[in-house]
N, C-alpha and C positions, 0 to 999 in steps of 0.2 A: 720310356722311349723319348729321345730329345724331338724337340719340336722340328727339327729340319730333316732327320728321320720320318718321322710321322708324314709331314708333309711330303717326301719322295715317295712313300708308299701309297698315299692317297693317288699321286698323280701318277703311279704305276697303275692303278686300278682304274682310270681315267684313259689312260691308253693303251687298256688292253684292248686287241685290234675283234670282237665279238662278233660282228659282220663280216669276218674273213677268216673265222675259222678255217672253213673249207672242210668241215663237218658237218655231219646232221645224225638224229639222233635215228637209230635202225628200227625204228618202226614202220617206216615207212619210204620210198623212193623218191627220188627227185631229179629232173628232166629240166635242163637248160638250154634254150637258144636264143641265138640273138633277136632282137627286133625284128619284124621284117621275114624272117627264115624259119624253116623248119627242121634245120640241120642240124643234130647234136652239138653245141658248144662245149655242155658239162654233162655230166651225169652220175650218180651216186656208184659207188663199188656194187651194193647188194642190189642192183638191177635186174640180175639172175632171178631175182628169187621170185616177182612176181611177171616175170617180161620173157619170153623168149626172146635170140639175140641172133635174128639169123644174120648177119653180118657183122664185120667188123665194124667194131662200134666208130669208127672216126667216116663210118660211113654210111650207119644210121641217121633213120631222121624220123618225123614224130609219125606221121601215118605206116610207117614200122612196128610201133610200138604196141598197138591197141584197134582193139576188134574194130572200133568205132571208127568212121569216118573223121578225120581229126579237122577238116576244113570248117565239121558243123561245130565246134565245139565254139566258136565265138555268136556263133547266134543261140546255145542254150547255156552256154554260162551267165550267172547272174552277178549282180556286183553288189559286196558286199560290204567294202571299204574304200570312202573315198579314192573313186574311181583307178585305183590299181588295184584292190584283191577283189579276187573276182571265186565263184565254186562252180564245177561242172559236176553235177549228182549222177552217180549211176553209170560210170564207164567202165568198161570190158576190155582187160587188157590180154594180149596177143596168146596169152595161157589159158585164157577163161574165166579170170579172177575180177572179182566184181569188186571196185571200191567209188572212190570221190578222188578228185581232183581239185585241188587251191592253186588257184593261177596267182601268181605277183606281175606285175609287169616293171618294170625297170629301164631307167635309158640306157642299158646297157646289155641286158638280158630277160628274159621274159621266164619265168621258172615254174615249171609244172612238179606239183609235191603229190605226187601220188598214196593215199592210204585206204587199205580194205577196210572193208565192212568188219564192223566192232558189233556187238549187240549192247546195248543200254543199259546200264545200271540204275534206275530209278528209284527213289523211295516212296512209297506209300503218302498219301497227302496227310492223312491222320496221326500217323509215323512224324512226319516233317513238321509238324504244327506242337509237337511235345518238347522241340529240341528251344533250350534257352536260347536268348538274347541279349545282349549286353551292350549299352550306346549308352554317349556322351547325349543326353537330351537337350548340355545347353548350345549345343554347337554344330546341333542337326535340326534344320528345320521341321515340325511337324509332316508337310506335306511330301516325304521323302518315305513315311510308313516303312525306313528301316526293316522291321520284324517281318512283316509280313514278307517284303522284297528277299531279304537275309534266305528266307525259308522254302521261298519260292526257287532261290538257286540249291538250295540244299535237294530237296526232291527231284530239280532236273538232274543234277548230278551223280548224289549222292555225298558227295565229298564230306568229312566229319565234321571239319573247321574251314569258315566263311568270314571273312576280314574286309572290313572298309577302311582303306587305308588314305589317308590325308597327306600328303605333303606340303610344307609350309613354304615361307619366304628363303630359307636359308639353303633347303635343298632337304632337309632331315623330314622323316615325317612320322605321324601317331595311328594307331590305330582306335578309330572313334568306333566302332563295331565290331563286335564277333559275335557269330555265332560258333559254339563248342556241342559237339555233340557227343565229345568222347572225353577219357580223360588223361587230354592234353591240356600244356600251360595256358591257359590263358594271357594274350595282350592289351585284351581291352584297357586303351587309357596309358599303356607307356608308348614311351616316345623310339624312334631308330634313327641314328646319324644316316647323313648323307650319301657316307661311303658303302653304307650299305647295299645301294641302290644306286651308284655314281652317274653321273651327265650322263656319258655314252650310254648309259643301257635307258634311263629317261627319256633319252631321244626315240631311240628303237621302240618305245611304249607308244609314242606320237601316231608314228608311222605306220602301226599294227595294231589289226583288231584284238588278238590275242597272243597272248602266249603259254605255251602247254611245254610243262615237262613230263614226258611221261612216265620215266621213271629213271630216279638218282643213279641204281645199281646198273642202269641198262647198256645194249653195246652202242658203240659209236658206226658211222659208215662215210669213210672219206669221199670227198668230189671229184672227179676227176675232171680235170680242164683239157680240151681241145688246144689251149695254150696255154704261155708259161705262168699267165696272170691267174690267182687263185678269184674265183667268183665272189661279187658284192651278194649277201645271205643277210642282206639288214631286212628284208621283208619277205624272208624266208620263215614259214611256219614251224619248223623241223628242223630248224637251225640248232646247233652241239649249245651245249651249257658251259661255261668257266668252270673251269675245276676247282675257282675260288668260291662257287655260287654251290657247286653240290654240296663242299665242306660244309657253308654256312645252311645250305638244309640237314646237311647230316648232322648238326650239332642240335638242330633242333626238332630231329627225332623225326622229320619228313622225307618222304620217298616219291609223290608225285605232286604236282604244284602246278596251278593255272591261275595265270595273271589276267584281268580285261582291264583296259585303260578308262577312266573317265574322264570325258574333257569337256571342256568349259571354254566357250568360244576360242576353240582350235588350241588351247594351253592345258597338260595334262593336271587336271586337279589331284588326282588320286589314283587309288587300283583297289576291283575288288580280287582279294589274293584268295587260295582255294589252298587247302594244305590236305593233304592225306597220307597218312603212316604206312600206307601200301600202294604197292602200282595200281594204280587206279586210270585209266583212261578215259577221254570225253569225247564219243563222235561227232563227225564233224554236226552233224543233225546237230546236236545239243549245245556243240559252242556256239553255232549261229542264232539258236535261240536266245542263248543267253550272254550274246552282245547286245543282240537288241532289245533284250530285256535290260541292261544299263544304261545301251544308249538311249532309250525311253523311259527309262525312271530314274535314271541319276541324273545322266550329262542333260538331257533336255531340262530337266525339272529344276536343278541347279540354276539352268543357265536362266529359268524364267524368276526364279527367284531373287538370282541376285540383281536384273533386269527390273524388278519391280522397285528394289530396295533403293538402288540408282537412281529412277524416277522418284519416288518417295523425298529420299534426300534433294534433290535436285529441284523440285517444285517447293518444300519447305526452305529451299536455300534460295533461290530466284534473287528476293530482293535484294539480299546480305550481299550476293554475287553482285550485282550490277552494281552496287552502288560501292563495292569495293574496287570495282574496275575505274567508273568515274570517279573515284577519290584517285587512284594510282594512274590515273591519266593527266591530271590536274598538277600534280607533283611531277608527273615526266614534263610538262609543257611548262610547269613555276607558275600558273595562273590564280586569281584570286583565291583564297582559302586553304589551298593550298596546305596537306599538314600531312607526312612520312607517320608520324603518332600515331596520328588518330585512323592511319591507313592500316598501319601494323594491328594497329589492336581491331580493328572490322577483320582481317586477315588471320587472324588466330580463333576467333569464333567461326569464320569461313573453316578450317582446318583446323582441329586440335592441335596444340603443339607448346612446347615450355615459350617458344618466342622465335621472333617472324623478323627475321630481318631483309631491309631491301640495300639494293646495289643499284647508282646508275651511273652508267657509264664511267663502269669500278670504281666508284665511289660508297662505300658505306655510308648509309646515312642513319646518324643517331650511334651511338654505341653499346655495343653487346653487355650485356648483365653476366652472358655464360661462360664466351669464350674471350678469352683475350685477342687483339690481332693478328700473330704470328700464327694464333691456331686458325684465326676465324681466313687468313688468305689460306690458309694449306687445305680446308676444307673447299674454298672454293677452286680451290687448283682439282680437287678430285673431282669436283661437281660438273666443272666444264671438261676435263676429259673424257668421265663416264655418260657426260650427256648424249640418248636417242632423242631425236626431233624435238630439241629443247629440252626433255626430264629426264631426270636422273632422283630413284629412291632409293633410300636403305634402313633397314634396323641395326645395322653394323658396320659403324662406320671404321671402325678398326680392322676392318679388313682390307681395307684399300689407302690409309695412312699408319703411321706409329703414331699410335697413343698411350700415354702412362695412364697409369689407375686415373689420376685427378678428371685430365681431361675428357678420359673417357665416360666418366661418370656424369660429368655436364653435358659432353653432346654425344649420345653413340647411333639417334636416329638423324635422317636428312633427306627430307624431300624440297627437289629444286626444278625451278622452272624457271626461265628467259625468254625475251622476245628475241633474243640474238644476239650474242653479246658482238657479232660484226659491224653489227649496224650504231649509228650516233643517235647518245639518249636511248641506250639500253638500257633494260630494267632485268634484274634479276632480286627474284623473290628465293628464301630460303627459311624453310620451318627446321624447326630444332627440335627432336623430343628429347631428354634426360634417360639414362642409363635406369631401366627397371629390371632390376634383378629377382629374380625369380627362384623357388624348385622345381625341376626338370624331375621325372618319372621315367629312367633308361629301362629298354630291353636290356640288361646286363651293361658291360662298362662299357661306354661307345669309345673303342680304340682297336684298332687292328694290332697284331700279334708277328711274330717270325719267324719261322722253323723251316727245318731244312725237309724237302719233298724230293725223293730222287737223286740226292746229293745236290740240292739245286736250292739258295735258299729263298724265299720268297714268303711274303705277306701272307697269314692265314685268318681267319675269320675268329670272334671270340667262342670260346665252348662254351658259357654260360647266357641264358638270354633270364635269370632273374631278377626281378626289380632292381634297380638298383639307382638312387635318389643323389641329387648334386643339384649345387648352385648353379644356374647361370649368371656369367656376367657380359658387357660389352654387346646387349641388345635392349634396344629402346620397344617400346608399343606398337608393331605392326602397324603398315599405314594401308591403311584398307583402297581396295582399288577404285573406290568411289570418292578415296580422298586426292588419287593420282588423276582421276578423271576430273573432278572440279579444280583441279589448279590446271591443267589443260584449258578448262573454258574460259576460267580467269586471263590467263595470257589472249586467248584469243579476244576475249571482250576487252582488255585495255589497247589492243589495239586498234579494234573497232572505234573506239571512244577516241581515241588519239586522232583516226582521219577525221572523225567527225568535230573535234574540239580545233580541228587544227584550220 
């Protein structure tokens, strides 16, 4: 597949429109109104099946629907995700059908996912305790007790196979855990491209507590709009699947699938992914367990972790910091002693890196051992365009210039920071790390594929997910977020030093 190929098919899988399906998956019902009202906006087709419909539905409204007083439903719903998902346990609807309620609420719509009562599938604790484990130990902190947590989802669920899935700097990610209980392939330890899992559907992980396929084979039930606009379904539980996402379960021999996001001060770190070779369903009972059993033993414990390692770094770095801001304040003012040298090299032990070069007031000062000039301005033309609030990092820097082998090979990471390059006697710091190249560990070949569906041709998912081992090139050494955060207070401390020197 040529490279500008490959690349139209990624960016087809990027906007494919997921949250506007205007499907959900029939297991269950789904009741839309607006903010504010209680008048039918949307509604699923299979509303029949647990609802009686005594009116025409463009004239329905929610206290139509259900035994229950719908006005109390906001004083015993509880909230269970960052205040828009919300559960109402135990409502009766206009048939007699006893299920749960998932409220979303939306600036546009407010969505009630209606599903009956399921009975629990649970395993045996002593059952659950036999099933292996499999972790990266150098890459999971001790206080994370993996196995136990792994096992602990396995018996609320059941489910065969339990995946802790990582995602990286690039977008692509590994699975540092599995638990396998059957015999299915194992991933522990290979890596999945990006496109597996593209932005849009990363984002939609943010925004929800979970997500549950209930089953690959299963039917679909369209929405129906009150108008001509198909309904936003991004924080929709019951939301249809991409017929690109069943393929890529059906190639890997899975029939039902439940994602929960873990996040790390409000960025999703990872997912623990649930596979099961048969419809397998989770009531609601058991998903809300077992979000809060990640978000209390992953996302919190993560986030205390890396919190600790922050401070750690940060108190053994204190001096090195300060006295790398007063060196580089000394040099933006040209005051006695005065040395870019001896700044740079305090500034590479501050941050790892092949070398540390400064700019003021676009001036390079001193010159580069790595890149020559033509490169070293093009790199700074990316750095100030892709600059947030002064930084901008990457491990690839080939992705947002042309670079041949040579140069990519000297610079392909770049963390940069300024005090503004608007202002007079700007300073702009720039670390450089060198191209390490690596072997990658693939779930099968990471490339999409093309065949014709329906007479219709379109992007498919690979049918193999066997190891399968390749070079990387054009990524440098991960720059740890504790290395984006001390060049952060470095800016902030030369300026500090600057009013007071001045």
């Amino acid at each position: 597949m040529t490279a500008s190929k490959e690349a139209a098919d990624l960016d087809a899988c990027e906007q494919e429109p997921l949250a506007f399906s205007g499907r959900i998956q029939d297991v269950g019902a789904l009741i839309g109104t607006a903010p504010g009202d209680d008048a039918l906006s949307c509604f699923s087709d299979n509303l029949g099946r647990w609802f009686e419909l005594p009116l025409p539905t463009d004239e329905l409204r929610l206290n139509d629907l259900f035994a229950d007083d719908c006005d109390y439903f906001r004083y015993r719903r509880r909230a269970i995700f960052e205040g828009h998902h919300f559960v109402v346990r135990n409502v009766l609807t206009n048939r007699g059908i006893e299920g749960d309620l998932l409220l979303s609420e939306h600036p546009t719509v407010n969505l009630y996912e209606f599903e009956p009562k399921i009975e629990p599938r649970v395993v045996p604790h002593s059952q659950a305790m036999l099933v292996p484990v499999t972790h990266d130990s150098h890459s999971l902190a001790r206080e994370l007790r993996i196995d136990t947590l792994l096992r602990r989802i396995h018996a609320l669920t059941s489910y065969p196979k339990i995946m802790l899935y990582r995602f990286l700097s690039d977008g692509s990610g590994e699975v540092v855990a599995e638990l396998n209980s059957e015999d299915l392939d194992n991933y522990q330890g290979l890596r999945f491209p990006a496109s597996d899992i593209p932005r849009i559907a990363r984002n939609l992980y943010v925004d929800n507590p979970f997500r549950l396929i209930f089953d690959t084979q299963g039917r679909e039930s369209s929405v129906q709009a009150a108008g001509d606009d198909t309904p936003d379904l991004s924080r929709s539980c019951l939301r249809s699947v991409s017929p690109v996402h069943v393929e890529y379960l059906g190639n890997m021999g899975v029939r039902s699938s439940a994602s929960f996001p873990v996040r790390v001060m409000g960025r999703l770190w990872g997912l623990v992914a649930l596979h099961a070779v048969e419809a397998t369903a989770i009531p609601i009972e058991q998903r809300l367990a077992l979000q809060q059993l990640v978000e209390q033993e992953l996302s919190r414990k993560l986030m205390d972790i890396r919190i600790t390692a922050e401070h750690r770094r940060f108190n053994a770095s204190s001096d090195l910091l300060h006295d790398s801001a007063v060196s580089l304040a000394r040099v933006l003012q040209g005051g006695h002693g005065a040395s870019p040298e001896r700044s740079t090299e305090s500034l590479r032990r501050l941050i790892s890196s092949d070398e540390v070069l400064l700019r003021i007031d676009g001036r390079t000062q001193g010159q580069s051992s790595l890149v020559g000039e033509d490169e070293l301005e093009a790199i700074i033309e990316v750095a100030r365009a892709q600059a947030l609030r002064g930084q901008f990092s990457t491990e690839s820097l080939h992705l947002f210039l042309d670079q041949d082998e040579d140069f990519r090979q000297r610079a392909s990471g770049l963390l940069y920071a300024t005090t503004g390059i608007e202002k007079r006697g700007a300073l702009e710091v720039l670390w450089l790390r060198s191209e390490q190249a690596k072997t990658v560990t693939w779930a099968g070949r990471p490339e999409k594929l093309r065949r014709q569906v329906d007479g219709v041709e379109r992007i498919s998912p690979r049918q193999s997910f066997a190891a399968w081992s390749a070079q990387t090139a054009g990524q440098s050494l991960p720059w740890e977020s504790s290395d984006v955060l001390m060049a952060s207070k470095l800016i902030v401390q030369v300026m500090a030093e600057e009013r007071r020197q001045a």
